[in-house]
Backbone as ProteinMPNN parsed JSONL, in Angstrom:
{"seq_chain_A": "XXXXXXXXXXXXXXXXXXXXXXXXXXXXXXXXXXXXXXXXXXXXXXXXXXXXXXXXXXXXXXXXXXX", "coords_chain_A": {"N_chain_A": [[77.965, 65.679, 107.438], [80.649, 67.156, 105.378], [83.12, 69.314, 106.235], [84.133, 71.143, 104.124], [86.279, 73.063, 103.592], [88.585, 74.475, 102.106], [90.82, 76.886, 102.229], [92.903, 78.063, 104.429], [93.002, 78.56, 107.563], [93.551, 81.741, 108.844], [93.257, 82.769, 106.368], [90.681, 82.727, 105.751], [89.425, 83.697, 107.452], [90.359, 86.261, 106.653], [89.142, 86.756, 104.512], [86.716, 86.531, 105.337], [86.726, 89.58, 107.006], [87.386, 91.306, 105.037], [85.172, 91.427, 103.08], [83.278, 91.893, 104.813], [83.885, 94.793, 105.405], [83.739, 96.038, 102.599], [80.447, 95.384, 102.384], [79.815, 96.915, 104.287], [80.917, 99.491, 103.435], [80.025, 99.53, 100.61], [77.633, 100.062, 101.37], [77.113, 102.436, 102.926], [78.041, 104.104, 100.445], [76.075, 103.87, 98.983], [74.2, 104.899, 101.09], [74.806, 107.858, 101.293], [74.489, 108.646, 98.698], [76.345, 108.463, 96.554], [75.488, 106.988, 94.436], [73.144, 107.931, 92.772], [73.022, 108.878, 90.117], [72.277, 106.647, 88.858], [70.36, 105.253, 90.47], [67.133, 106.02, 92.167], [67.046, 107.991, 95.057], [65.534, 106.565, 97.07], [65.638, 104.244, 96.551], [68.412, 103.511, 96.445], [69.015, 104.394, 99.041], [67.225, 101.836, 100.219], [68.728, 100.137, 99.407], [71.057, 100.861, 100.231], [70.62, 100.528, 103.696], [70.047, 97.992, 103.287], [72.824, 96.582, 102.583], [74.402, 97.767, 104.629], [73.644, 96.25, 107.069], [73.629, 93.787, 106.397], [76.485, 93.252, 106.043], [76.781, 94.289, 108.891], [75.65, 91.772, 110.402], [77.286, 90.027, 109.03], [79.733, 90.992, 110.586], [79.331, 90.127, 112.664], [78.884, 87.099, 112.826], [81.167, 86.515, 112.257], [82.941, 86.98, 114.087], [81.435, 85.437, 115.711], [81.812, 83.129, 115.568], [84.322, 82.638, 115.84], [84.98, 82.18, 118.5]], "CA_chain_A": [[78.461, 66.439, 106.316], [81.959, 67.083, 105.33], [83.754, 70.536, 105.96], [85.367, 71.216, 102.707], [86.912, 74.576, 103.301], [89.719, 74.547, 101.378], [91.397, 77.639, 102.571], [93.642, 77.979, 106.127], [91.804, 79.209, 108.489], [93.809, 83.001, 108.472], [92.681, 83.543, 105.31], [89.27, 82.509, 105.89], [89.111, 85.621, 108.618], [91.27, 87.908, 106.071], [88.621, 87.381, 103.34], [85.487, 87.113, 106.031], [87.051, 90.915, 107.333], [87.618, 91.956, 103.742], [83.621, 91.522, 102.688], [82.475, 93.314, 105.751], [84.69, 96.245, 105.156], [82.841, 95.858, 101.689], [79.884, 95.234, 101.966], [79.446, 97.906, 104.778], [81.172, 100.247, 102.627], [79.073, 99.866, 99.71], [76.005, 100.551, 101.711], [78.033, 103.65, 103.165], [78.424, 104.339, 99.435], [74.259, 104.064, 98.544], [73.276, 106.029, 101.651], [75.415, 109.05, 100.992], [74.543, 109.421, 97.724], [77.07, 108.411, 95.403], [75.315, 106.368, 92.666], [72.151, 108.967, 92.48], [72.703, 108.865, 88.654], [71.955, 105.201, 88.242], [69.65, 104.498, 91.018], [66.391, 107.045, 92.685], [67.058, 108.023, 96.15], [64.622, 106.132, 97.485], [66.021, 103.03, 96.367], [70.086, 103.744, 96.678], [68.688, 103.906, 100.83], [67.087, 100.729, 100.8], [70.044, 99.202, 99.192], [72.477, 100.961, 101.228], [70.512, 99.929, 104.617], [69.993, 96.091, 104.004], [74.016, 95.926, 102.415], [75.011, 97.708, 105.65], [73.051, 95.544, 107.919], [74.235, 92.679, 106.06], [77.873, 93.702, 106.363], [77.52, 93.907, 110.442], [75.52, 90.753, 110.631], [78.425, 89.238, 108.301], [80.7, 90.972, 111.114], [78.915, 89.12, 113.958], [78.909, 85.952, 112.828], [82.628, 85.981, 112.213], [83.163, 87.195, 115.595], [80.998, 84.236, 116.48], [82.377, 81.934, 114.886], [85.995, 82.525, 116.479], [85.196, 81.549, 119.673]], "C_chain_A": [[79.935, 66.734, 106.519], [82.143, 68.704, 105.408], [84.58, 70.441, 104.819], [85.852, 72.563, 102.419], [88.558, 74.134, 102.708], [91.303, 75.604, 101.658], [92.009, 77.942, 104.202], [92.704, 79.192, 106.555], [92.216, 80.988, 108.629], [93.133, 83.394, 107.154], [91.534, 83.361, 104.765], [88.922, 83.663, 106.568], [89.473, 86.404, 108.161], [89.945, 88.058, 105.142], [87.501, 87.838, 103.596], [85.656, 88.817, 106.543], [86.765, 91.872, 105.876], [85.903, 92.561, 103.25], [82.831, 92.013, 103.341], [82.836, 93.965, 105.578], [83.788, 96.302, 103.494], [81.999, 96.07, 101.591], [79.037, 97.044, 102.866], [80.17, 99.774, 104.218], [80.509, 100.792, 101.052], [78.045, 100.322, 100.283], [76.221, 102.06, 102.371], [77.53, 104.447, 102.064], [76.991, 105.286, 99.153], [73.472, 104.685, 99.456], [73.751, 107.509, 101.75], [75.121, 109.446, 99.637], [74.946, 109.136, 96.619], [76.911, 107.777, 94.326], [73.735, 106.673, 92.414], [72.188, 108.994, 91.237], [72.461, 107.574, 88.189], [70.899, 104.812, 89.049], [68.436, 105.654, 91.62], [67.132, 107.001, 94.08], [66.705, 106.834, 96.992], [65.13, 104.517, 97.765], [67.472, 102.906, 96.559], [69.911, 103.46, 98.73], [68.51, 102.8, 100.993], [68.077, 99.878, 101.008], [71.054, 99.575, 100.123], [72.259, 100.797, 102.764], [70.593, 98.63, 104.534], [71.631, 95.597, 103.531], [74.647, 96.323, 103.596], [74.811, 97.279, 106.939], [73.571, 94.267, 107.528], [75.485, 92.11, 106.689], [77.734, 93.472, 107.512], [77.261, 92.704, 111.127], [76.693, 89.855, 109.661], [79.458, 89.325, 109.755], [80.671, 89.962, 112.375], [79.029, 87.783, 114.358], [80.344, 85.635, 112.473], [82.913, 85.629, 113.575], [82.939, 86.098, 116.825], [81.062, 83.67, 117.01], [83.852, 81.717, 114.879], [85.786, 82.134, 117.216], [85.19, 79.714, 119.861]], "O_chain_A": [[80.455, 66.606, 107.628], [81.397, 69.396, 104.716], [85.569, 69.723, 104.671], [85.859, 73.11, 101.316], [89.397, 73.413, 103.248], [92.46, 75.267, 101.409], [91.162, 77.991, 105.094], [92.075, 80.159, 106.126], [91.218, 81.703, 108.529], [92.473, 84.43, 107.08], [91.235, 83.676, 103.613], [88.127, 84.504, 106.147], [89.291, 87.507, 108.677], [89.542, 89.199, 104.912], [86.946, 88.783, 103.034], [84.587, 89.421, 106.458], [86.076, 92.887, 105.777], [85.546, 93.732, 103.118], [81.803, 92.545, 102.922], [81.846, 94.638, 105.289], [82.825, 97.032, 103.731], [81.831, 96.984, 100.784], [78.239, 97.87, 102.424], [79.848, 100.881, 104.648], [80.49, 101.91, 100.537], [77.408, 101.136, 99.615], [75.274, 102.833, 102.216], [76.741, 105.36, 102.306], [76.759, 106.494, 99.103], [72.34, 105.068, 99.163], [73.012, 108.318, 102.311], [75.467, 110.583, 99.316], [74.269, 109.377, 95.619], [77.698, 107.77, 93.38], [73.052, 105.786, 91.901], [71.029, 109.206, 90.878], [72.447, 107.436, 86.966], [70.247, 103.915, 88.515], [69.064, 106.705, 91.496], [67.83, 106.009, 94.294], [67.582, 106.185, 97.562], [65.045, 103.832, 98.784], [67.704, 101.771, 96.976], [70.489, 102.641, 99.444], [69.28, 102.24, 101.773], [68.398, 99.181, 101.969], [71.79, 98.785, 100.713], [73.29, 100.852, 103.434], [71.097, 97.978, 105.449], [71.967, 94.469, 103.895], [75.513, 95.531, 103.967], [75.497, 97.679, 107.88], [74.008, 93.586, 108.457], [75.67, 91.138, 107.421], [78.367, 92.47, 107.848], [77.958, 92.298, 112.057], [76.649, 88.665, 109.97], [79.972, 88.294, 110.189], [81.559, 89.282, 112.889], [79.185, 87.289, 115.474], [80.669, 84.449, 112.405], [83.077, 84.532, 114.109], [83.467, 85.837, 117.906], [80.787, 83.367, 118.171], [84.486, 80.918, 114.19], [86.438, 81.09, 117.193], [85.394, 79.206, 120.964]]}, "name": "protein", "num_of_chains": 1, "seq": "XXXXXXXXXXXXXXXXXXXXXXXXXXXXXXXXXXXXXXXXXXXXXXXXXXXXXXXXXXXXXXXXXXX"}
């Protein structure tokens, strides 16, 4: 198979950094609370554990995937 990344490799790690800061920030977001008028409790947790589990397995595999 062909690598077809398109983008230099810095700004492959600026945008992989960017989407963990993201994604573990949204889930931040949904276990504190802050979108309780759109979503139950119950469910704002789940979401905001598996996006901030996501997020550090996103961070891991960057981390990886530098060496």
């Amino acid at each position: 198979m062909s690598n077809n990344n398109h983008l230099p490799k810095g700004a492959r790690l600026l945008f992989g950094i960017f989407m963990i800061l993201v994604y573990v920030g949204m889930g931040s977001l949904f276990l504190m609370g802050y979108f309780e008028t759109i979503l139950p409790t119950t469910i704002g947790n789940i979401v905001g554990v598996i996006l901030a589990i996501y997020g550090v397995w996103r961070g891991y595999r960057l981390f990886k995937g530098m060496r």
